[in-house]
C-alpha positions, 0 to 999 in steps of 0.5 A, a space after each residue: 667957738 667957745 675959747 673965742 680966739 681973737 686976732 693977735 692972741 697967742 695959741 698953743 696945743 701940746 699935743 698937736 697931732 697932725 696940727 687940727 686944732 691950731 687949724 681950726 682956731 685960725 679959722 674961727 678967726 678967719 670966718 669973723 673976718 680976722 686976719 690970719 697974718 696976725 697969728 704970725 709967730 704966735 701959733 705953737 705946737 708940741 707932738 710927741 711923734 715924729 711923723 706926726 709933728 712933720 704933718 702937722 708943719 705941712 699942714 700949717 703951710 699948705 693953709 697958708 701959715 708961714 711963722 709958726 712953731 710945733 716942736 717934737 718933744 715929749 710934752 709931759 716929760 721935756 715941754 718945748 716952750 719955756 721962758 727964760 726971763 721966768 724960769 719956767 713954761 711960756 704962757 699963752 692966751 688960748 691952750 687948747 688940746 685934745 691929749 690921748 685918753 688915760 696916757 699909761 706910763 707918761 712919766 710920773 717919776 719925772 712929775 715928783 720933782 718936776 722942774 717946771 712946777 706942773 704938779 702944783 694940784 697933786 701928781 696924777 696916778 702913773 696908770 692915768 695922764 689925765 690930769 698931768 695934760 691939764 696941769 701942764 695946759 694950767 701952767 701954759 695959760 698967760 698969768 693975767 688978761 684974759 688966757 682960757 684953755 679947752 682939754 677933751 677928756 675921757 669922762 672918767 676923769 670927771 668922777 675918779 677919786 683918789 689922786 685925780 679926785 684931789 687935784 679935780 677938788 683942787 682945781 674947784 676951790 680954786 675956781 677955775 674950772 668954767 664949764 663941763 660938756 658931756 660929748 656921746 660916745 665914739 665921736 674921737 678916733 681911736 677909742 669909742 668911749 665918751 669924751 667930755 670937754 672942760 673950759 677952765 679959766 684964770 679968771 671968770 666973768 663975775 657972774 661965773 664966779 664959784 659956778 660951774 656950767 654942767 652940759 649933758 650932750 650925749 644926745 647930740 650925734 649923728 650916729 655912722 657906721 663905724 663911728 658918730 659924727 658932731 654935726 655943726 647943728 650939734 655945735 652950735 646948740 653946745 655953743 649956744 647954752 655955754 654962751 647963755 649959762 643958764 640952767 637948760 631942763 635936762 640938758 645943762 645945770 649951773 652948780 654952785 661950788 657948794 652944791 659940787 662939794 656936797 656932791 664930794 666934788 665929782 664932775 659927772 654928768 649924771 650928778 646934775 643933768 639927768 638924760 632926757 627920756 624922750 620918744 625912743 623909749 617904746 612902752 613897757 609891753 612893748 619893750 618886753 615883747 622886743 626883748 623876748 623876740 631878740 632872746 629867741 633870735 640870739 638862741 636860733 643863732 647859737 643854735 645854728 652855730 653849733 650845727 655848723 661848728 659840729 659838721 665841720 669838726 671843729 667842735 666834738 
């Protein structure tokens, strides 16, 4: 909803799972009254996993795609889509990824002399592929018009320093990053920590220029058993104040790039959006009575545990 895909315009995911995104760009479309037959030949995707890449072909065909592309092929070591009029990657309109949190050894050996030139901010650590997802996303996006990208990040990637602090700096003063989302925690599947979306373009609205949209929506879930939900309701309020870019009391800030360099350009949240403190937060005789009353439960637990660990012998 907020990279807007249009009819005709090209769309490519280099970690394409089993082929959502892609889907869900289609169909963004598709609900405005588009014309899905005008992706044809420019839907691309790159999976890493083998199984995964066939399911994510099959689902683009029971969907009604016929002409599309998803290579499997390890993106950050050997990308699938390259153009050779230019000598390096092809370029689309809207690149839009959700890439695993923190990828451990995803080639930064390659990266120091990277033949696609991805490395062009700095080489991101070996311990976390962060930003080599984002720079290879950077190199994907068409060089003119209106090409755009959306990445789903673990927030630590926001604030870490050192290698990723630099290139976050980089992509700063270069003003192409547009907006931050702080999404709650436990919303992907695999991992519970909190996820952030960034939107970065080539090149903004005037009225967006040397600014970056802060959005604190940790609050927005629908909260299950085993994980949170985003509702279309919490979709659409996140939309809206991307859409309004204006500051939004304890939910969104419009820094300045001269306010986010004092802040030695750090992302999080926290630095801008301050949590709202709302009708959940009992008052203090409250709270300290609730947490005497959990302490003694805890202690009856222990308690009880230890009687059971004894008679059975499992504990002298």
């Amino acid at each position: 909803m907020i990279l807007d895909p249009q009819e005709g315009e090209s769309i490519y995911d280099p970690a394409c799972g089993t082929g959502g995104m892609l889907l869900g760009a289609i169909e963004h479309v598709m609900r405005k009254g588009g014309d899905p037959r005008t992706f044809y030949g420019k839907i691309y995707g790159q999976e890493k996993n083998l199984t995964t890449a066939a399911i994510a072909r099959m689902n683009l065909v029971l969907h009604g795609i016929e002409d599309f592309q998803v290579a499997r092929e390890d993106t950050l070591r050997n990308p699938a889509f390259t153009d050779s009029s230019t000598g390096g990657l092809a370029t689309f309109d809207c690149v839009i990824a959700n890439p695993p949190f923190s990828l451990k050894e995803w080639g930064r050996d390659l990266w120091e002399a990277d033949p696609w030139s991805r490395a062009r901010y700095g080489i991101p650590p070996e311990s976390y592929g962060d930003y080599a997802f984002v720079q290879h996303m950077i190199a994907s996006m068409a060089p003119t018009g209106n090409s755009r990208m959306a990445v789903v990040l673990p927030q630590g990637a926001l604030f870490r320093k050192s290698a990723e602090g630099s290139i976050r700096q980089a992509l700063l003063e270069k003003d192409m990053v547009e907006a931050v989302i702080g999404l709650a925690p436990n919303l992907f599947y695999g991992t519970q920590l909190a996820g952030c979306v960034v939107i970065l373009r080539r090149k903004k609205p005037e009225a967006r220029k040397n600014k970056v949209l802060i959005i604190g929506a940790s609050s927005l879930f629908r909260k299950g058993r085993a994980q949170n939900f985003l509702d279309q309701e919490h979709s659409n309020q996140i939309v809206d104040w991307y859409r309004a870019f204006e500051d939004v009391e304890d939910r969104a800030k419009v820094a300045t790039l001269d306010e986010i360099k004092k802040e030695g350009w750090t992302l999080n949240i926290s630095r801008y959006v301050l949590p709202p403190i709302g009708q959940d937060i009992p008052p203090l005789p409250e709270a300290v009575e609730a947490f005497k009353t959990a302490l003694a439960d805890a202690r009856a637990a222990e308690d009880h545990l230890r009687k059971v660990l004894v008679e059975g012998g499992w504990l002298q």
